[in-house]
Each structure stands twice: as structure tokens, then as C-alpha cells.
KOLVEXBA-133246 format. One record per residue (C-alpha): residue in one letter; x, y, z. Coordinates in steps of 0.02 Angstrom, whole numbers. Example, Ala and Ser with C-alpha at 12.3 -4.5 7.8 and 13.67 -1.06 7.14 Angstrom:
! residues 2
{r->a&c1->615&c2->-225&c3->390}
{r->s&c1->684&c2->-53&c3->357}
This chain:
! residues 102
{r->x&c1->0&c2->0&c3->0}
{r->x&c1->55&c2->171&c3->-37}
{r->x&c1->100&c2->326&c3->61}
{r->x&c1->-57&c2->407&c3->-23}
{r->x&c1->-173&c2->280&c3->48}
{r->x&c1->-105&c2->250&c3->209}
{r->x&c1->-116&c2->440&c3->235}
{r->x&c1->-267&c2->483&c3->150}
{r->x&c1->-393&c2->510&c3->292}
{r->x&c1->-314&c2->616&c3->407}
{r->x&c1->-439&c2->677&c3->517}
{r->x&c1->-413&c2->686&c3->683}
{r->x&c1->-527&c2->548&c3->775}
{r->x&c1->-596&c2->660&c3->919}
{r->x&c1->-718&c2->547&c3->1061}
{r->x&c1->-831&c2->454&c3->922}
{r->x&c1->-805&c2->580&c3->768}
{r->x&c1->-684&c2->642&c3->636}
{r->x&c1->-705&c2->849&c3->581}
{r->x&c1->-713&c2->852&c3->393}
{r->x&c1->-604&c2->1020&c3->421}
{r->x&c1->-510&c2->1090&c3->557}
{r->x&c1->-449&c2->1260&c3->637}
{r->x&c1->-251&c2->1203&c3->603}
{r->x&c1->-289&c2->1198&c3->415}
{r->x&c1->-179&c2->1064&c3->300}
{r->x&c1->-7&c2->1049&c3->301}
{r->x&c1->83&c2->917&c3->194}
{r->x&c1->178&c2->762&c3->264}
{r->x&c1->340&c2->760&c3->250}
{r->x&c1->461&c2->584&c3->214}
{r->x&c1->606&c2->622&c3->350}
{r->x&c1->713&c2->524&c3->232}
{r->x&c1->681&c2->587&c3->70}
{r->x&c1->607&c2->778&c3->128}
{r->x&c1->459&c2->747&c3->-4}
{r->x&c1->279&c2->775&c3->32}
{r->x&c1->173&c2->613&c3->43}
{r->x&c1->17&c2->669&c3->90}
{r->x&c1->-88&c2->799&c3->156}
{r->x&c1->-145&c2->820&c3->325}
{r->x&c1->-259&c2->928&c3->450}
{r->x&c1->-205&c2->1013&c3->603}
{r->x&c1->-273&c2->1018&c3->728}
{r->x&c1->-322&c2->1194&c3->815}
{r->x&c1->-374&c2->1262&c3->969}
{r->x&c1->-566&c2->1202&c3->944}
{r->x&c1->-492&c2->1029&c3->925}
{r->x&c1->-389&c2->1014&c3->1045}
{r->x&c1->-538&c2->1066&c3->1158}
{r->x&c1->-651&c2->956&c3->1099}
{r->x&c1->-505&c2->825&c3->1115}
{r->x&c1->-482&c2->851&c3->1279}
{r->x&c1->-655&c2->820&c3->1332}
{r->x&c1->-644&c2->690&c3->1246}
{r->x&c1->-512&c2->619&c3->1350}
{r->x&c1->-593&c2->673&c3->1514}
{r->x&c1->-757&c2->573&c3->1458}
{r->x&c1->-644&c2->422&c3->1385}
{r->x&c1->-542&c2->391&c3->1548}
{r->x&c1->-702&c2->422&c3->1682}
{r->x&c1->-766&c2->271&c3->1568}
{r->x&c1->-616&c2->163&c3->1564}
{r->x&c1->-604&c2->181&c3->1767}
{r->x&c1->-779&c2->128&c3->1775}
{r->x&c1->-750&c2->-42&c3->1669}
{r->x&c1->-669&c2->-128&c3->1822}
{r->x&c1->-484&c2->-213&c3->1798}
{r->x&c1->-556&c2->-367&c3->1718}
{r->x&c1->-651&c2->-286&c3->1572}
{r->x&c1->-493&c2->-147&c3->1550}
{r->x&c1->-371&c2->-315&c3->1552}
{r->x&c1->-496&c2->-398&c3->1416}
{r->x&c1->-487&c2->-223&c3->1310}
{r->x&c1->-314&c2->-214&c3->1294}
{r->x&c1->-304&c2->-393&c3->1240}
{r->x&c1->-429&c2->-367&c3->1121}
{r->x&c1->-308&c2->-207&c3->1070}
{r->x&c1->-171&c2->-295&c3->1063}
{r->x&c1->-246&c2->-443&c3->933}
{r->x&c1->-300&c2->-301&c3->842}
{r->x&c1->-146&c2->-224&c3->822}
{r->x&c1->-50&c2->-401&c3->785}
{r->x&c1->-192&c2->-417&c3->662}
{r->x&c1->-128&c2->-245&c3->553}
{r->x&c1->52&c2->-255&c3->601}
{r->x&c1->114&c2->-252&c3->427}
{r->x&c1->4&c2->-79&c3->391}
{r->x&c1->88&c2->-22&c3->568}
{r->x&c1->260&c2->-52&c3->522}
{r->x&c1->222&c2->30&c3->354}
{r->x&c1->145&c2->185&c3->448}
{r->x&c1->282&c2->198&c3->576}
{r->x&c1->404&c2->194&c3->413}
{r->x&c1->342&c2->340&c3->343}
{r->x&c1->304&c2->449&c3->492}
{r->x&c1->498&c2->419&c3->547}
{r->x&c1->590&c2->379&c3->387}
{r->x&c1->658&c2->235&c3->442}
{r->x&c1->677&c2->64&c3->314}
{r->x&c1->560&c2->-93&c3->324}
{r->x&c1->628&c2->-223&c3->353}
């Protein structure tokens, strides 16, 4: 998969939505290793980060409520999840640092 694909949704995910714009604009992404655009992407702004934060503040209240058992079970569940799309995260984390797959 491409850089184009992998990078083509960029909005942020803030509590259970994505903002089709956002107060930051678009900036392109820059390849550390080559210094060539790959993509654009928003950023965020103030309103955002606002909205991000409550966000947060609702998200963790929640996860303390789950109990140990069902926050154990979510991060397994997390964790299979990530196993399941490691190739598109080692792809990902190759283009946000510049670093080779290997």
C-alpha cells in the first residue's frame, strides 16, 4: 500500500467523530528520509484540541468505571487487533519516521 493511501484520511478521531475540516488547516507530510511531501494532512487547532480534551476526560471516567477485568480484556482485544494490522503499522511507523522496512 502506498503513502497516499495509508495517509489519506487524516482527520483527527476526536471521542466518536472525525471533523471534515479543522482550525489548524492542512499541512503536507513530510518523508524524513527523502524531505518529499506524501500526503496531506489537518491540524489540529485550538477548537480541537478542546473538543479532544473532553474527549479524554469522558474516555478515561469510562475506562475507570470498566473494572480491571473488562480494562485487562480491552487491551487484549487491542493488542490482537494491532498483531492483526502489524504489517500496515510497520508501514505507517516507516513513513512517519523515515526509517527502512525491514
Amino acid at each position: 500500500m502506498n503513502a497516499a493511501n495509508l495517509l489519506a484520511d487524516s482527520r483527527p478521531l476526536i471521542g466518536d467523530g472525525r471533523p471534515k475540516s479543522t482550525g489548524g488547516g492542512v499541512r503536507p507530510h513530510i518523508n524524513p528520509a527523502t524531505g518529499k511531501p506524501q500526503a496531506d494532512v489537518l491540524v489540529c487547532g485550538a477548537a480541537e484540541i478542546d473538543r479532544a480534551v473532553e474527549a479524554a476526560i469522558v474516555g478515561q471516567r469510562a475506562w475507570m468505571a470498566m473494572g480491571p477485568e473488562k480494562r485487562r480484556d480491552a487491551l487484549f482485544r487491542l493488542a490482537d487487533l494491532i498483531e492483526a494490522e502489524a504489517e500496515q503499522f510497520k508501514t505507517l511507523a516507516a513513513l512517519e519516521t523515515g526509517t527502512p522496512v525491514a
